[in-house]
C-alpha positions as CSV (number, residue, x, y, z in Angstrom):
1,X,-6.8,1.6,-8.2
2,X,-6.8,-2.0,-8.2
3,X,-3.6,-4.3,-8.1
4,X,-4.1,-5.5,-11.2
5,X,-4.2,-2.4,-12.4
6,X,-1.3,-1.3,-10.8
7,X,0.8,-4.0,-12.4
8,X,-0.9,-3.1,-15.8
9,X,0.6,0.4,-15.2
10,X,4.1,-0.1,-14.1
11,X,4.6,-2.9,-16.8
12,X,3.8,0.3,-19.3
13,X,6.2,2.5,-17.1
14,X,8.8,3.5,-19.8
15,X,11.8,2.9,-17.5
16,X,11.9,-0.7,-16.0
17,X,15.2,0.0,-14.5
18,X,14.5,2.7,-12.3
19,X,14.4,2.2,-8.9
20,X,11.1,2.1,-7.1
21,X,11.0,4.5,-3.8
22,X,8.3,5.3,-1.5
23,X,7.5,7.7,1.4
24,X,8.9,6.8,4.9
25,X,7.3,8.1,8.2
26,X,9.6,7.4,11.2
27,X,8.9,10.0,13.8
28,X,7.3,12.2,12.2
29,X,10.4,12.7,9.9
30,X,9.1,11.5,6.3
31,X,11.4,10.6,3.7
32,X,11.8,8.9,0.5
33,X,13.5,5.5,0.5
34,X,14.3,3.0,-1.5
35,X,10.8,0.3,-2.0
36,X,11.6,-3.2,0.3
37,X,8.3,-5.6,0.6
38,X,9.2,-6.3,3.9
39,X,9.1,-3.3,5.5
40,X,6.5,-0.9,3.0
41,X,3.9,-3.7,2.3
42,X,1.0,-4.0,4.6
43,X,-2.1,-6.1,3.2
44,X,-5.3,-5.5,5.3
45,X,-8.4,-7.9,4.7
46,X,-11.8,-7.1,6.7
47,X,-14.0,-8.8,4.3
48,X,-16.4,-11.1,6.9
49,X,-14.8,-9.6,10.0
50,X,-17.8,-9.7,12.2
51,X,-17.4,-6.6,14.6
52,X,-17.8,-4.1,11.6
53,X,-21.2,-3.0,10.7
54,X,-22.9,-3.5,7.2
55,X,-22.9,0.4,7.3
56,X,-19.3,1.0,8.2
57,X,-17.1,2.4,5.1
58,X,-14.8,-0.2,6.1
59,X,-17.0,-3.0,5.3
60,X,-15.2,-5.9,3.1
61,X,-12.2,-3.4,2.4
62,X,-9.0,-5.2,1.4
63,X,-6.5,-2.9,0.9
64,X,-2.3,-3.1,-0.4
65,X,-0.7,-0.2,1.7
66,X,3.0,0.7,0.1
67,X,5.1,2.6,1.9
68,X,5.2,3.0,5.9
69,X,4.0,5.6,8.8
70,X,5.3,4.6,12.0
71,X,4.4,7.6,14.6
């Protein structure tokens, strides 16, 4: 999914009050908690990064990682 469909889907979510949570990893203890940008938001660009491969899978990925594993 891209982000702009993302935002097409929640703006159809019927509840625009509810409270966005995602999953947590601290530890190995995962848990559900309460969405903040600063802490579950990790953007990831490798688009012209020149020490992948053309035949990596990674290859010009830029990814939007919500939520947050942290061993």
């Amino acid at each position: 999914m891209r982000v702009r469909e993302f935002i097409e889907w929640l703006a159809l979510f019927p509840d625009q009050d509810a409270t966005v949570e995602v999953l947590e990893c601290w530890q190995g203890v995962t848990s559900s908690v309460e969405f903040d940008p600063e802490k579950h938001a990790e953007y990831t660009d490798l688009r012209g990064n020149p020490w992948i491969k053309d035949d990596d899978p990674y290859k010009d990925a830029h990814t939007l990682l919500l939520g947050l594993n942290d061993g």
